[in-house]
mmJSON file of the N, C-alpha and C atoms, coordinates in Angstrom:
{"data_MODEL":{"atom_site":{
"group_PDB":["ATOM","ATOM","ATOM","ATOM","ATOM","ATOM","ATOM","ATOM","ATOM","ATOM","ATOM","ATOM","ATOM","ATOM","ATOM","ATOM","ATOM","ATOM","ATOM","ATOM","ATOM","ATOM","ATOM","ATOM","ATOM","ATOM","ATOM","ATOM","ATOM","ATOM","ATOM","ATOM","ATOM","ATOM","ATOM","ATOM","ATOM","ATOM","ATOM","ATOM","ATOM","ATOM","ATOM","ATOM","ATOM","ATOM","ATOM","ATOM","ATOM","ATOM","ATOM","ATOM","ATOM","ATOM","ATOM","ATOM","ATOM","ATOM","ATOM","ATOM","ATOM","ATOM","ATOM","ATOM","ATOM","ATOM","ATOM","ATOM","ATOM","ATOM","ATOM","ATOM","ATOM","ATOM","ATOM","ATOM","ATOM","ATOM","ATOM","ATOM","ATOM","ATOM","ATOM","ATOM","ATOM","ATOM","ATOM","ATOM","ATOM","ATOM","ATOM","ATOM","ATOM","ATOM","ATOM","ATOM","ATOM","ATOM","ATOM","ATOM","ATOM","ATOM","ATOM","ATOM","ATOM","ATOM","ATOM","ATOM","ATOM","ATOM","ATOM","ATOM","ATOM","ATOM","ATOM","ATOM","ATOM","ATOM","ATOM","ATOM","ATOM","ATOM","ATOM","ATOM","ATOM","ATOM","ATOM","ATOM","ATOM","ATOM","ATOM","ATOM","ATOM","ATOM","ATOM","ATOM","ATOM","ATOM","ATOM","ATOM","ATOM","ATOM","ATOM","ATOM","ATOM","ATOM","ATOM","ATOM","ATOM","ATOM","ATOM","ATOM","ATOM","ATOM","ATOM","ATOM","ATOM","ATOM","ATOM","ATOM","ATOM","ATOM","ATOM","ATOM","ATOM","ATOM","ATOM","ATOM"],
"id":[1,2,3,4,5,6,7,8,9,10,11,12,13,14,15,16,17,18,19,20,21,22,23,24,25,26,27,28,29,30,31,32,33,34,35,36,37,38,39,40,41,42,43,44,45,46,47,48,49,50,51,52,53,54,55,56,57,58,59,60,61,62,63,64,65,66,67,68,69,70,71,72,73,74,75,76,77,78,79,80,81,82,83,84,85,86,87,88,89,90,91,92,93,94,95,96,97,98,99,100,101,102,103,104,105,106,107,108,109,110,111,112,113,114,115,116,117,118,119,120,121,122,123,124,125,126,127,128,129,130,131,132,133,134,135,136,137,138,139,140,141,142,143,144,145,146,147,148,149,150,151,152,153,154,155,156,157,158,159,160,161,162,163,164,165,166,167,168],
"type_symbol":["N","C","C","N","C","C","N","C","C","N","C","C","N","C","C","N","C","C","N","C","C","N","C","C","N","C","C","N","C","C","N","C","C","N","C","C","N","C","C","N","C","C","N","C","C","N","C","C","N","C","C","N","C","C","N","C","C","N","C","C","N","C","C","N","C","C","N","C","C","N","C","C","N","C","C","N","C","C","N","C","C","N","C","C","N","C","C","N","C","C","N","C","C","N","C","C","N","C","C","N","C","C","N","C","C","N","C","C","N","C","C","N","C","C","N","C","C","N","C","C","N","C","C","N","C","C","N","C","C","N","C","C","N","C","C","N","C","C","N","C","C","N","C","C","N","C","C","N","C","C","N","C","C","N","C","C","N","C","C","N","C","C","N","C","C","N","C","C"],
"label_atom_id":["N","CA","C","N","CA","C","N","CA","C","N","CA","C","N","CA","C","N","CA","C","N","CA","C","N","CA","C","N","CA","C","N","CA","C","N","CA","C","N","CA","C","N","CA","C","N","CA","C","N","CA","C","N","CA","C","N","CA","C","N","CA","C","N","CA","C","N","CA","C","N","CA","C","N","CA","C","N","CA","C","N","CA","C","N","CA","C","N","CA","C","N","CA","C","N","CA","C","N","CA","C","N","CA","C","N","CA","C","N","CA","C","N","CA","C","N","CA","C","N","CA","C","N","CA","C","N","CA","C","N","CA","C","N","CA","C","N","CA","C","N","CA","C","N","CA","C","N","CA","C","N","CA","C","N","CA","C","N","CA","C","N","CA","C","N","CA","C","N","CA","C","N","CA","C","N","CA","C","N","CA","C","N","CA","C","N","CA","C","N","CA","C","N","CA","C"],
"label_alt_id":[null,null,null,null,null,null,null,null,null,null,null,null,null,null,null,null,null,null,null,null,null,null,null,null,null,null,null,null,null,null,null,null,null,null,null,null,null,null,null,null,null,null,null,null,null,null,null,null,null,null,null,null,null,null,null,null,null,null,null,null,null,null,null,null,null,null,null,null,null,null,null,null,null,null,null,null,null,null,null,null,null,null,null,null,null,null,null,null,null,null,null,null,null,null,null,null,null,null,null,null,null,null,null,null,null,null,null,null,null,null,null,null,null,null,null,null,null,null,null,null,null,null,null,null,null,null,null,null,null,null,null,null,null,null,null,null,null,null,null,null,null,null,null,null,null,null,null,null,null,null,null,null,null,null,null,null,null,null,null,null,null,null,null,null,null,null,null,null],
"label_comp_id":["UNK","UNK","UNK","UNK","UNK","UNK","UNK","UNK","UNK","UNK","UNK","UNK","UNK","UNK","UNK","UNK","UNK","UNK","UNK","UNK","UNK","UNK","UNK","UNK","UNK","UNK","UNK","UNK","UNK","UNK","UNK","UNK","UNK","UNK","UNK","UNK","UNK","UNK","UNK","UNK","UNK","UNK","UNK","UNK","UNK","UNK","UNK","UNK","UNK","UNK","UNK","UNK","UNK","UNK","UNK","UNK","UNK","UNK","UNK","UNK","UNK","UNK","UNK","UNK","UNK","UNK","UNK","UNK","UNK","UNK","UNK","UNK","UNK","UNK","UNK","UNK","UNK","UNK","UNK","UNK","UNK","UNK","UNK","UNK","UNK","UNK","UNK","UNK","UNK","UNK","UNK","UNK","UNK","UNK","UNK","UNK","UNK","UNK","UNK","UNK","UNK","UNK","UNK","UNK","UNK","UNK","UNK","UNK","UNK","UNK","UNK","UNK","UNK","UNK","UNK","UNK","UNK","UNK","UNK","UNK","UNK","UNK","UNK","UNK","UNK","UNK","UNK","UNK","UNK","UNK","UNK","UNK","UNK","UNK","UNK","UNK","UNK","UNK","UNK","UNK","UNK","UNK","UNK","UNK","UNK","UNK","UNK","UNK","UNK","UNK","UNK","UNK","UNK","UNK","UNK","UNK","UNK","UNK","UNK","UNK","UNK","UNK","UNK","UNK","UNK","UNK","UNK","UNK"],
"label_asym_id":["A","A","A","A","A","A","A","A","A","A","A","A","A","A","A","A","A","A","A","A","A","A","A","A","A","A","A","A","A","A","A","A","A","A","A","A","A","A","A","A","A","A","A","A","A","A","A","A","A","A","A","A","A","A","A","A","A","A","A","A","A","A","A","A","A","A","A","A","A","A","A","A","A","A","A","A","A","A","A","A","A","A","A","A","A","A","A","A","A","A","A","A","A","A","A","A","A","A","A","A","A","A","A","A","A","A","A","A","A","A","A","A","A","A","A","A","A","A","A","A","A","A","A","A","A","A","A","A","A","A","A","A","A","A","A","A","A","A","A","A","A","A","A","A","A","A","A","A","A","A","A","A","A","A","A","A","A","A","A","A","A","A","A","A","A","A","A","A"],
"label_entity_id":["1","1","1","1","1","1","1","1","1","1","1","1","1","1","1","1","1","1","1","1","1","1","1","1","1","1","1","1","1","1","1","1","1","1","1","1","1","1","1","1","1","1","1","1","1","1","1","1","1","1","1","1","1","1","1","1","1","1","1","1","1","1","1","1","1","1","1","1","1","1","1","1","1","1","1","1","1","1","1","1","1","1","1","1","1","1","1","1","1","1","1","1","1","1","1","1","1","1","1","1","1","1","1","1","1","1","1","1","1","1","1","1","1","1","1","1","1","1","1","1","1","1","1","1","1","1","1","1","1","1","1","1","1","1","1","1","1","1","1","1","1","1","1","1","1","1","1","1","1","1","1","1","1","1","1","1","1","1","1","1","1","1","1","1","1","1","1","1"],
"label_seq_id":[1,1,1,2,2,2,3,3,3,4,4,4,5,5,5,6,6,6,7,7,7,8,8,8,9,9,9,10,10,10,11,11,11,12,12,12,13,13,13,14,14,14,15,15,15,16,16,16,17,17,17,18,18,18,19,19,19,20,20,20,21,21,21,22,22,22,23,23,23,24,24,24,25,25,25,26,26,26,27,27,27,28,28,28,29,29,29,30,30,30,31,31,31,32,32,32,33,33,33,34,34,34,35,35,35,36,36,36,37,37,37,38,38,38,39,39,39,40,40,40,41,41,41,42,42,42,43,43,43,44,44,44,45,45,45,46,46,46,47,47,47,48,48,48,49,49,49,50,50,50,51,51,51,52,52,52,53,53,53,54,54,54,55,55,55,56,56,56],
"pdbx_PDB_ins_code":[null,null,null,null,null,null,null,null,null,null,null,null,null,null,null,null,null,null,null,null,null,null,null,null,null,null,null,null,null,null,null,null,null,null,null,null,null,null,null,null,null,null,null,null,null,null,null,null,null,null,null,null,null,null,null,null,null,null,null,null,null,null,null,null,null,null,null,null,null,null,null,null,null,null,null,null,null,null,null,null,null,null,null,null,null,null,null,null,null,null,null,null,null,null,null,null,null,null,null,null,null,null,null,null,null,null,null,null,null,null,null,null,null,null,null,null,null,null,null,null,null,null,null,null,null,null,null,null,null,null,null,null,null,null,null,null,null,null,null,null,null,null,null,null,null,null,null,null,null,null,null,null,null,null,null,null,null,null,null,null,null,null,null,null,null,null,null,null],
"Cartn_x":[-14.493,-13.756,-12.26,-11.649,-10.224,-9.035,-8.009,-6.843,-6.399,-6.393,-6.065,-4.175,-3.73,-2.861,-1.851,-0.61,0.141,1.788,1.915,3.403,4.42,5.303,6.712,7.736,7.177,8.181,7.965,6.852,6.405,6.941,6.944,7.487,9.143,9.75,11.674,11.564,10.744,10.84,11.249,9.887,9.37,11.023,11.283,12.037,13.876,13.594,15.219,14.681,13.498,13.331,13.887,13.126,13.897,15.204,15.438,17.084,18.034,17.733,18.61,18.149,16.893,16.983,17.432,17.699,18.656,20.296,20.447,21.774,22.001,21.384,21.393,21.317,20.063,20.26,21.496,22.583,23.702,24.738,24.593,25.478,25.472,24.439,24.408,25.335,26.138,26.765,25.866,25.988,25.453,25.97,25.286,25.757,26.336,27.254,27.667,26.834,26.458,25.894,27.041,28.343,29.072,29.405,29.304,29.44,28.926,27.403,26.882,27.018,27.752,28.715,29.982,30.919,32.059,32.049,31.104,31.41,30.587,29.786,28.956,30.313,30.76,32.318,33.491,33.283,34.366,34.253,33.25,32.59,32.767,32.199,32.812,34.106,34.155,36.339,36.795,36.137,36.762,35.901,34.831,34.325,34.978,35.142,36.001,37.597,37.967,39.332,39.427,38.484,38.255,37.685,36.751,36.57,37.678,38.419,39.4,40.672,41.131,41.852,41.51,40.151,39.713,39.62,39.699,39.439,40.195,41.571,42.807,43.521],
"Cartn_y":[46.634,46.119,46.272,45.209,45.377,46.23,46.82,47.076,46.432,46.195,45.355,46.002,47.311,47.843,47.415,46.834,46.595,47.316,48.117,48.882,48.078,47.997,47.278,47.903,49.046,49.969,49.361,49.304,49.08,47.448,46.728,45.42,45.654,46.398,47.058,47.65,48.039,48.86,47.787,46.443,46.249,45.181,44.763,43.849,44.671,45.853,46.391,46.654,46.939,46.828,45.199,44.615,43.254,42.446,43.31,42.789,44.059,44.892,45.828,45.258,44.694,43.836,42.973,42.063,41.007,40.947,42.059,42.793,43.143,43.56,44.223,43.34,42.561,40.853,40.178,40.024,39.547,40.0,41.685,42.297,42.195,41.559,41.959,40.658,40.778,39.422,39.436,37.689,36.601,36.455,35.979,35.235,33.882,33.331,32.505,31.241,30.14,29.575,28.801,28.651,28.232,29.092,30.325,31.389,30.346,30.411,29.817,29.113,28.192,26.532,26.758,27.686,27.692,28.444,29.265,30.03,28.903,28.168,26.971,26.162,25.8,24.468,25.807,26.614,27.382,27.767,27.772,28.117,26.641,25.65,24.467,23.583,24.261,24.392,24.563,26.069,26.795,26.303,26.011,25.122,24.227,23.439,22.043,22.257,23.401,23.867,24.17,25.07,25.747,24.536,23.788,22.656,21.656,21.51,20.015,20.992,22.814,23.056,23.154,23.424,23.423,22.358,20.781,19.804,19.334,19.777,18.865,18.747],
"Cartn_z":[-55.013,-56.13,-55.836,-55.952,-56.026,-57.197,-56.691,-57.629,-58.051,-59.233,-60.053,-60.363,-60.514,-60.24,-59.026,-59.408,-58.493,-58.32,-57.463,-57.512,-57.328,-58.304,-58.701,-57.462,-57.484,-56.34,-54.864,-54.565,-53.242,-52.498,-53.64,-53.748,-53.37,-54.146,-54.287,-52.715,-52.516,-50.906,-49.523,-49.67,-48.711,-48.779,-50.017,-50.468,-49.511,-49.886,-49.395,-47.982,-47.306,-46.095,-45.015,-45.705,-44.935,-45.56,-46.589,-46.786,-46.097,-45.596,-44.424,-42.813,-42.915,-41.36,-41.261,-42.158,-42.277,-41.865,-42.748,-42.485,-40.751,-40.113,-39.271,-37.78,-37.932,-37.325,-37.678,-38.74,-38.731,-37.948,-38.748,-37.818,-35.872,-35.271,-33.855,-33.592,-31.863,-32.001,-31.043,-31.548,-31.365,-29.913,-28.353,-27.359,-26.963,-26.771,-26.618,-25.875,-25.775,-24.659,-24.338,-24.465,-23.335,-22.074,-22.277,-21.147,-20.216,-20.24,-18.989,-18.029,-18.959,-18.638,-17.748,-18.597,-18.104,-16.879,-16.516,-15.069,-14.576,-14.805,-13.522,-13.579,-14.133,-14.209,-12.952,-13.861,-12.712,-11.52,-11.018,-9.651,-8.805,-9.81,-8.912,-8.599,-9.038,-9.339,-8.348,-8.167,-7.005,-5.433,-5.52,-4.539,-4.32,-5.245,-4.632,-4.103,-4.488,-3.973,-2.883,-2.555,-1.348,-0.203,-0.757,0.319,0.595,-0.715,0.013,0.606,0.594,1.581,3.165,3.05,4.619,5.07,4.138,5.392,5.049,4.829,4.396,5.581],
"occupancy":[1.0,1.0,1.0,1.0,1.0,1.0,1.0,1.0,1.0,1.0,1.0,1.0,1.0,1.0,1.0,1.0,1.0,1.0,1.0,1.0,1.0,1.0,1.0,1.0,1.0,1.0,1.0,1.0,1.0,1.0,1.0,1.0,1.0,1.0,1.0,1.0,1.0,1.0,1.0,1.0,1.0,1.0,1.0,1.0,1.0,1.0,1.0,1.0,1.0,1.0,1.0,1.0,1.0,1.0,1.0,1.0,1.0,1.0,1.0,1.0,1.0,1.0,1.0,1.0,1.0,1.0,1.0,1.0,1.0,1.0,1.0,1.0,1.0,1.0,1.0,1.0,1.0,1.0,1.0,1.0,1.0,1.0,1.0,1.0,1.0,1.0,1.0,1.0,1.0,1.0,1.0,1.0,1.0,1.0,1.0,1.0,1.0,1.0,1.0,1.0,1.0,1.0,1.0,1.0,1.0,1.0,1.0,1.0,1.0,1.0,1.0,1.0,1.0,1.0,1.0,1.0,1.0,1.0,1.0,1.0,1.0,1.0,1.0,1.0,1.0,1.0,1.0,1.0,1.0,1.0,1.0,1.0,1.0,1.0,1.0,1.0,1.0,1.0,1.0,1.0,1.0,1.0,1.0,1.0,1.0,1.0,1.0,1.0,1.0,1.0,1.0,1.0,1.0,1.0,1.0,1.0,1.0,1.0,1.0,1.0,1.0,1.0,1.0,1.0,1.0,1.0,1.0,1.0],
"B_iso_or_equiv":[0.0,0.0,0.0,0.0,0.0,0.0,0.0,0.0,0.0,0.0,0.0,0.0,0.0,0.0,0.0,0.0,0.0,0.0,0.0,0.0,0.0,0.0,0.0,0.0,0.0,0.0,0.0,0.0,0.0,0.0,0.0,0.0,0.0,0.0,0.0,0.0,0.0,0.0,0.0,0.0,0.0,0.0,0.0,0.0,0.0,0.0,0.0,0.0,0.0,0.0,0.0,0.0,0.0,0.0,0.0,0.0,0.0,0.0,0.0,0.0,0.0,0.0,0.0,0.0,0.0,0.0,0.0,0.0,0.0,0.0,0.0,0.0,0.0,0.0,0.0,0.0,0.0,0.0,0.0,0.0,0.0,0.0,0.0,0.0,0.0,0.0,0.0,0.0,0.0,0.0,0.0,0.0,0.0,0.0,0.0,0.0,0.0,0.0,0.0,0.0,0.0,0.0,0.0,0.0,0.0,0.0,0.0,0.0,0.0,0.0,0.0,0.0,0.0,0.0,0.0,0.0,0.0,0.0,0.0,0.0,0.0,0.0,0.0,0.0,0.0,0.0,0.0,0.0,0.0,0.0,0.0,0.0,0.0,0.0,0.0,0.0,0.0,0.0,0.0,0.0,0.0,0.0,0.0,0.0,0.0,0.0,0.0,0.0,0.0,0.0,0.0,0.0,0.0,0.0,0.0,0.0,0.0,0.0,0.0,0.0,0.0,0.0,0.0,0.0,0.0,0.0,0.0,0.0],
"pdbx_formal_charge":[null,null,null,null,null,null,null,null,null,null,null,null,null,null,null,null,null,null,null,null,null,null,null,null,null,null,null,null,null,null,null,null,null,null,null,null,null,null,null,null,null,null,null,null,null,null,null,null,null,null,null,null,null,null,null,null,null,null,null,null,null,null,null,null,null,null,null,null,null,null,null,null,null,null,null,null,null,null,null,null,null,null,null,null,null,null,null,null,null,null,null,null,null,null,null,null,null,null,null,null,null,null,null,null,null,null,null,null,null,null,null,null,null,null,null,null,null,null,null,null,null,null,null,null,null,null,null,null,null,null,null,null,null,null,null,null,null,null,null,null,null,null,null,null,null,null,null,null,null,null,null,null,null,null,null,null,null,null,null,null,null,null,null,null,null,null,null,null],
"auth_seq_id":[1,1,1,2,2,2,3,3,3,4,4,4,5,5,5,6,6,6,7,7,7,8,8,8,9,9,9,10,10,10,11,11,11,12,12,12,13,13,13,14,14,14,15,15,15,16,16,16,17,17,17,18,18,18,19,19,19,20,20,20,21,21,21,22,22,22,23,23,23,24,24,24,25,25,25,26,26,26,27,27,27,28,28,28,29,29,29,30,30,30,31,31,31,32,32,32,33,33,33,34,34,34,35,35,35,36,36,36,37,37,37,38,38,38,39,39,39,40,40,40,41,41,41,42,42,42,43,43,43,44,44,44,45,45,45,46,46,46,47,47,47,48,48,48,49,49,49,50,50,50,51,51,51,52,52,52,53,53,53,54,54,54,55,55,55,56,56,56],
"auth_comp_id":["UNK","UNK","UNK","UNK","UNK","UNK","UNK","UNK","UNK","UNK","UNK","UNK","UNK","UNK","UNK","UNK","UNK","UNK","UNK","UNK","UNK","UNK","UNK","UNK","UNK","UNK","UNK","UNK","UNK","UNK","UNK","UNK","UNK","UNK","UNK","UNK","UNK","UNK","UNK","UNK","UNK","UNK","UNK","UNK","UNK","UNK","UNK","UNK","UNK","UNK","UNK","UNK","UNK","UNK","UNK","UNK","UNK","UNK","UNK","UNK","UNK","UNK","UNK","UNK","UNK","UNK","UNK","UNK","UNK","UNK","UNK","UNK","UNK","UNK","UNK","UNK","UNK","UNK","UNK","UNK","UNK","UNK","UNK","UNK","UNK","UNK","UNK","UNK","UNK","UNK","UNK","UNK","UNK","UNK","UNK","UNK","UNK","UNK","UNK","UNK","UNK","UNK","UNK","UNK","UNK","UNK","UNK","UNK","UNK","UNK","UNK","UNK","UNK","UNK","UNK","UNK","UNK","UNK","UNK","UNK","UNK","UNK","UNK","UNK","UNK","UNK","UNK","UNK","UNK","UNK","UNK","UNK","UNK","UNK","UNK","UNK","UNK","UNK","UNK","UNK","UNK","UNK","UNK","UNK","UNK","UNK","UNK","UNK","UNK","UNK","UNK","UNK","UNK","UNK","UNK","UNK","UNK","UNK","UNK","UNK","UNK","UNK","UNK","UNK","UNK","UNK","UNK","UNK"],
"auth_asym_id":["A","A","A","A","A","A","A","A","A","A","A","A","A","A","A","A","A","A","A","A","A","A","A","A","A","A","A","A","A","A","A","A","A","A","A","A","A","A","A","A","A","A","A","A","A","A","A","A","A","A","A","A","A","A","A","A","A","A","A","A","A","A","A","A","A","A","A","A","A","A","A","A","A","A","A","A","A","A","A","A","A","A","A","A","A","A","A","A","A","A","A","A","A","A","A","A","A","A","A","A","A","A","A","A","A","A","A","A","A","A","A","A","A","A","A","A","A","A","A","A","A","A","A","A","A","A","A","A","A","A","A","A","A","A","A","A","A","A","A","A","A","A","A","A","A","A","A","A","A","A","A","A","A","A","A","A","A","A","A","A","A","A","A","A","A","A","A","A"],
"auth_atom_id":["N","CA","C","N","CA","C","N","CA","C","N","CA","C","N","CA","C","N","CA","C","N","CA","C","N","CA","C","N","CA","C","N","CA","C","N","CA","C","N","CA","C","N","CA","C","N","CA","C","N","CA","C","N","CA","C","N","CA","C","N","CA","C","N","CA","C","N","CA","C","N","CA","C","N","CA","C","N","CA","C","N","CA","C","N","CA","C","N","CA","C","N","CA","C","N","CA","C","N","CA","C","N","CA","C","N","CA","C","N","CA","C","N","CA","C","N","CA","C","N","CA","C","N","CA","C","N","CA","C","N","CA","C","N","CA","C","N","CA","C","N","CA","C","N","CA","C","N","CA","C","N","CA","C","N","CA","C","N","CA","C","N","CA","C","N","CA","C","N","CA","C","N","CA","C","N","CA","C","N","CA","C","N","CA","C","N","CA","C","N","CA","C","N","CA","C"],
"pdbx_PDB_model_num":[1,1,1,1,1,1,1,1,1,1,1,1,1,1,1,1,1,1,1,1,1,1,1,1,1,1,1,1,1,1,1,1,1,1,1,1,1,1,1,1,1,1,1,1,1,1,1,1,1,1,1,1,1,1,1,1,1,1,1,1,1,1,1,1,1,1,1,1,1,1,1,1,1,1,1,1,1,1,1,1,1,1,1,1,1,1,1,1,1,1,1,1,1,1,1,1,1,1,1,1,1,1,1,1,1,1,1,1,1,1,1,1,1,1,1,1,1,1,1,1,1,1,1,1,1,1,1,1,1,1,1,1,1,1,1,1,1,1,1,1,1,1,1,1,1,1,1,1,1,1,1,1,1,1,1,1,1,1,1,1,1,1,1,1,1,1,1,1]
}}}
């Protein structure tokens, strides 16, 4: 047979449990995905620099 009894508290708990993970997932920073980009663009930068002084 089921509880028909339901805790108001347990609900306030689970409720401030994932509104402090929330919090906490905001708070982390976030990674950029241009990072990735800009050192692949900058690497070939410097490749192409480095190649058109050696066969200049």
């Amino acid at each position: 047979m089921s509880d028909q009894h339901i805790d108001p508290a347990g609900n306030t708990q689970q409720f401030r449990a994932f509104a402090q993970g929330s919090e906490q997932e905001a708070a982390a920073p976030k990674r950029s995905a241009a990072l990735p980009i800009i050192a692949v663009v900058l690497g070939v930068a410097i490749i192409a620099v480095v190649a058109y002084l050696l066969l200049a």
